[in-house]
DOTILO-932653 format. One record per residue (C-alpha): residue number from 1; residue in three letters; chain; z, x, y. Coordinates in steps of 0.001 Angstrom, whole numbers, plus 500000, padded with zeros to 6 digits. Example, Ala and Ser with C-alpha at 12.3 -4.5 7.8 and 13.67 -1.06 7.14 Angstrom:
<num: 1; residu: ALA; chaine: A; up: 507800; east: 512300; north: 495500>
<num: 2; residu: SER; chaine: A; up: 507140; east: 513670; north: 498940>
% end
This chain:
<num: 1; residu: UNK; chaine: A; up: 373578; east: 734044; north: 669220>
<num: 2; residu: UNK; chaine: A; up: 370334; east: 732693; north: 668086>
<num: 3; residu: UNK; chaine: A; up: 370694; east: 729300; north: 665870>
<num: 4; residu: UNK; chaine: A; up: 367405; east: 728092; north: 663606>
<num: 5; residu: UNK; chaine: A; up: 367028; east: 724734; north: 662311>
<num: 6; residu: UNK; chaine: A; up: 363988; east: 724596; north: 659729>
<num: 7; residu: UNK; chaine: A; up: 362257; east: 721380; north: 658942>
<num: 8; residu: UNK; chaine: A; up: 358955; east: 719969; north: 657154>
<num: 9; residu: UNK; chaine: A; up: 359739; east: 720821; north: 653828>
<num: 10; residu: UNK; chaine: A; up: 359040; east: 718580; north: 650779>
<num: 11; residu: UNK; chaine: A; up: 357057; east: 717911; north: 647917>
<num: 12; residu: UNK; chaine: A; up: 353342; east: 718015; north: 647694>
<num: 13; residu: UNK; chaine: A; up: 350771; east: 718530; north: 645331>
<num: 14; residu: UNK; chaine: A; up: 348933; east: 721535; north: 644311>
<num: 15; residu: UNK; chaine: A; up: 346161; east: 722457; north: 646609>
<num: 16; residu: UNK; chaine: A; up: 347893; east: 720234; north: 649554>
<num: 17; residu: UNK; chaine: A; up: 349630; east: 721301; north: 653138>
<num: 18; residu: UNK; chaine: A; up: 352948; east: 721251; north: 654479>
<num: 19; residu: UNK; chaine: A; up: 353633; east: 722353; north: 658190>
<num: 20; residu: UNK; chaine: A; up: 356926; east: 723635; north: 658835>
<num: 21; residu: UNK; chaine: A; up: 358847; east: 724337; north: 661907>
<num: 22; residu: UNK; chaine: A; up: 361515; east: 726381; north: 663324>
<num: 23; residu: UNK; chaine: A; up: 363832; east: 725141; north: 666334>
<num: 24; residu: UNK; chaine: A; up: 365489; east: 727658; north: 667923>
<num: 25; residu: UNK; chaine: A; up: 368709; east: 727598; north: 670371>
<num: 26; residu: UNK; chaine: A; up: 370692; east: 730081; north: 672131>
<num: 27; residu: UNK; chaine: A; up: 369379; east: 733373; north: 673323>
<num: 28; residu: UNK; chaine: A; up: 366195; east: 733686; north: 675129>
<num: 29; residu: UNK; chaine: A; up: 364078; east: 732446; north: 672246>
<num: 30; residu: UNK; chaine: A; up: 361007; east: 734735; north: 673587>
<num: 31; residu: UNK; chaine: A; up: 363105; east: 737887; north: 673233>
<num: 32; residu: UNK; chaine: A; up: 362817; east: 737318; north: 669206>
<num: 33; residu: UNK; chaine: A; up: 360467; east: 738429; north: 666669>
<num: 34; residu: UNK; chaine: A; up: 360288; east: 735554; north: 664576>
<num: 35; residu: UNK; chaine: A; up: 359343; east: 735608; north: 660206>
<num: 36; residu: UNK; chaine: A; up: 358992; east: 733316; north: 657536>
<num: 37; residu: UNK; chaine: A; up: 360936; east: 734006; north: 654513>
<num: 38; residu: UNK; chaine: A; up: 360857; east: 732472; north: 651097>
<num: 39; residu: UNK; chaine: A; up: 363167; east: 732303; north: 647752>
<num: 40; residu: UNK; chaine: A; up: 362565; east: 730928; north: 644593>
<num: 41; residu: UNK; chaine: A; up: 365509; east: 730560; north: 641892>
<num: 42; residu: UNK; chaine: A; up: 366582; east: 733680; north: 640602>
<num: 43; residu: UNK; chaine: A; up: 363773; east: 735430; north: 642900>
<num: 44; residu: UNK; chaine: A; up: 365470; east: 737716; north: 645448>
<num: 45; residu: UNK; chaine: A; up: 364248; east: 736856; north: 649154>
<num: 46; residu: UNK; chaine: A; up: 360912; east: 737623; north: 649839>
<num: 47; residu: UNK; chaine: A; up: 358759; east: 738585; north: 653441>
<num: 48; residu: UNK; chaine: A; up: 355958; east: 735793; north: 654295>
<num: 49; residu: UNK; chaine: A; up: 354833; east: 735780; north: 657500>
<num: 50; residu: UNK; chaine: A; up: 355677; east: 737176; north: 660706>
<num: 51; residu: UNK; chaine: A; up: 355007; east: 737200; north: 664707>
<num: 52; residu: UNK; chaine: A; up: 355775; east: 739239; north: 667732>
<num: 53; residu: UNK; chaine: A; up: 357425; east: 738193; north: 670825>
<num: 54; residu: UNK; chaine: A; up: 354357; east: 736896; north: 672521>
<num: 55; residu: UNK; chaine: A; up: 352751; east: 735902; north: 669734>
<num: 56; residu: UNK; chaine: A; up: 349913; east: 737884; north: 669855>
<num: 57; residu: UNK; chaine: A; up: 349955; east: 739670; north: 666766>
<num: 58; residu: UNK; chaine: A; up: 350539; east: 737892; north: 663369>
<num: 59; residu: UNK; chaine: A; up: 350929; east: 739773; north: 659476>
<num: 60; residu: UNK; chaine: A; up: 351237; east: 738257; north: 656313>
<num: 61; residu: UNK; chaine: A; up: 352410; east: 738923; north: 652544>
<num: 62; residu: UNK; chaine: A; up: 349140; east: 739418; north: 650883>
<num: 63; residu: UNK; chaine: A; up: 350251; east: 736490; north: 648492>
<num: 64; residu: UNK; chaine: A; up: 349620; east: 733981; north: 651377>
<num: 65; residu: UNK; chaine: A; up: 346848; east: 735672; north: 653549>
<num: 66; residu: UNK; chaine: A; up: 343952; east: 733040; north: 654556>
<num: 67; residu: UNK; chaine: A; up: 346192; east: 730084; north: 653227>
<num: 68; residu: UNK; chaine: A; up: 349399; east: 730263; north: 655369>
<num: 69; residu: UNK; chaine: A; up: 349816; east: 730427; north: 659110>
<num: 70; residu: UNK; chaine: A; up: 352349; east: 731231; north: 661465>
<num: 71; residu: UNK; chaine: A; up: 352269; east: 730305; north: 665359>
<num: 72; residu: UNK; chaine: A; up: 354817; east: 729991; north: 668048>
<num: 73; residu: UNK; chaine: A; up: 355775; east: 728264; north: 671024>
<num: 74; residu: UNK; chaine: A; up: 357809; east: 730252; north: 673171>
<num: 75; residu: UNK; chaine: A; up: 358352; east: 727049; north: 676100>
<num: 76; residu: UNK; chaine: A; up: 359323; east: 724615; north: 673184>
<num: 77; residu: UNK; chaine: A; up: 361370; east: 727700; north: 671389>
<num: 78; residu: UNK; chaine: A; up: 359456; east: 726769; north: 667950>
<num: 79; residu: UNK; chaine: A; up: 358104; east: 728879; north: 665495>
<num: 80; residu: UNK; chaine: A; up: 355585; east: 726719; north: 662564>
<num: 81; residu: UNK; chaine: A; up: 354121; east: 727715; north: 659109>
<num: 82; residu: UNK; chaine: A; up: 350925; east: 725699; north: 658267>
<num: 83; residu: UNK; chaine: A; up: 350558; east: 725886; north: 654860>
<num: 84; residu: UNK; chaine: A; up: 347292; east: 725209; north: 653251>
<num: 85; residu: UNK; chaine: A; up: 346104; east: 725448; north: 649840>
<num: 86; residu: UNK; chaine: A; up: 349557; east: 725311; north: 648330>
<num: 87; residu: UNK; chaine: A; up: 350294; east: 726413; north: 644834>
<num: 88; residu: UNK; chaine: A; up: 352837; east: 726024; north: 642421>
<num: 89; residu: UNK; chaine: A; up: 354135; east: 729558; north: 642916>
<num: 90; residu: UNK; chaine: A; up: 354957; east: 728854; north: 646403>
<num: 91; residu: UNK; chaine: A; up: 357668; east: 726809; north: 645350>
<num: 92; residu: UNK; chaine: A; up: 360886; east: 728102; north: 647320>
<num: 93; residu: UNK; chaine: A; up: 363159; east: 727839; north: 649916>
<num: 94; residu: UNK; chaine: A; up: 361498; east: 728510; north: 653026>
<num: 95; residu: UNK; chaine: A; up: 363339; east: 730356; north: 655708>
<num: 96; residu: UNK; chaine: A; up: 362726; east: 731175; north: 659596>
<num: 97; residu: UNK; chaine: A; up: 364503; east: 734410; north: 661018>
<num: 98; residu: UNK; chaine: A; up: 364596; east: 736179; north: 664057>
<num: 99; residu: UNK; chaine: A; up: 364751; east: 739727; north: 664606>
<num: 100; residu: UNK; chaine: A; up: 364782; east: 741834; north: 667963>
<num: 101; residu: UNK; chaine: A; up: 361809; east: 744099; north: 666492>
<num: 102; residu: UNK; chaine: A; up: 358906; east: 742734; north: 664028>
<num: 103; residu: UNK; chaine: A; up: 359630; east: 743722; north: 660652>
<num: 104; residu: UNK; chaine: A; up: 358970; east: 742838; north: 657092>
<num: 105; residu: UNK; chaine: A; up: 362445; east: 743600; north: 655661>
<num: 106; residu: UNK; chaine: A; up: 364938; east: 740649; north: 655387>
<num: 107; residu: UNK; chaine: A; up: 367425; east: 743050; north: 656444>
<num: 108; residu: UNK; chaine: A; up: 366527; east: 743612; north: 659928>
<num: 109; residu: UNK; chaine: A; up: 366809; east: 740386; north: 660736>
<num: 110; residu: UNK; chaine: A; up: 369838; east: 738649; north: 662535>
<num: 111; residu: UNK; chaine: A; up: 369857; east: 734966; north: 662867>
<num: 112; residu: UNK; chaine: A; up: 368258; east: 732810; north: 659988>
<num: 113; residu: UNK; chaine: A; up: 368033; east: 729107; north: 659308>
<num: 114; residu: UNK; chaine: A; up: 369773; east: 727290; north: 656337>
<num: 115; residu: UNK; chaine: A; up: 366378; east: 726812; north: 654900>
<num: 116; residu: UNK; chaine: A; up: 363888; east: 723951; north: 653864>
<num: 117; residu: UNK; chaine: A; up: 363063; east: 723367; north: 650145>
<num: 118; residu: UNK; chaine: A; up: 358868; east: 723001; north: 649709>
<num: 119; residu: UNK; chaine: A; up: 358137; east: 721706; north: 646104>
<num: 120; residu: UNK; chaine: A; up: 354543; east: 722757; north: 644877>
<num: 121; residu: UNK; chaine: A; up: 353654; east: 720418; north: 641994>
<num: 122; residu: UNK; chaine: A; up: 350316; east: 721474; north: 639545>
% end
């Protein structure tokens, strides 16, 4: 068992930055692929970033490439999402996931967070 607390979230203004974070328990957090998922209301779930193991290779939805970035420390167990030039579409509930291969598709993965809401305001 792998258990994800996500926090950072908030409200900020178009253009701004959030930084969230992941803290992960259990398992032997290095083990994990780790992604960044994302749902707006009535949206269904949708990929945004993701990282191997060692954190050596990154990919990102094309909707967030040069703007978002994801990074992990595999001695603190923590996976973060910079955020920069926010818009209002990125309005969602933001969700960290691990997986034991990369992958794009929600499906694949195991554990997940409960989420963190980030509010994009234009």
């Amino acid at each position: 068992q792998v258990q994800l607390v996500e926090t950072g979230g908030g409200l900020v203004q178009a253009g701004g930055s959030l930084r969230l974070s992941c803290a992960a328990s259990g398992r032997t957090f290095s083990q994990y692929a780790m992604a960044w998922f994302r749902q707006a209301p009535e949206n269904e779930r949708e990929f945004v970033a993701g990282i191997i193991w060692s954190g050596s290779n990154t990919y990102y939805a094309d909707s967030v490439k040069g703007r978002f970035t994801i990074s992990r420390d595999n001695a603190k167990s923590t996976v973060s999402l910079q955020m920069n030039s926010l818009k209002s579409e990125d309005t969602a509930v933001y969700y960290c996931a691990a997986a034991p291969m990369s992958s794009r598709r929600a499906d694949t993965y195991h554990y997940w967070g409960q989420g963190t809401q980030v509010t994009v305001s234009s």
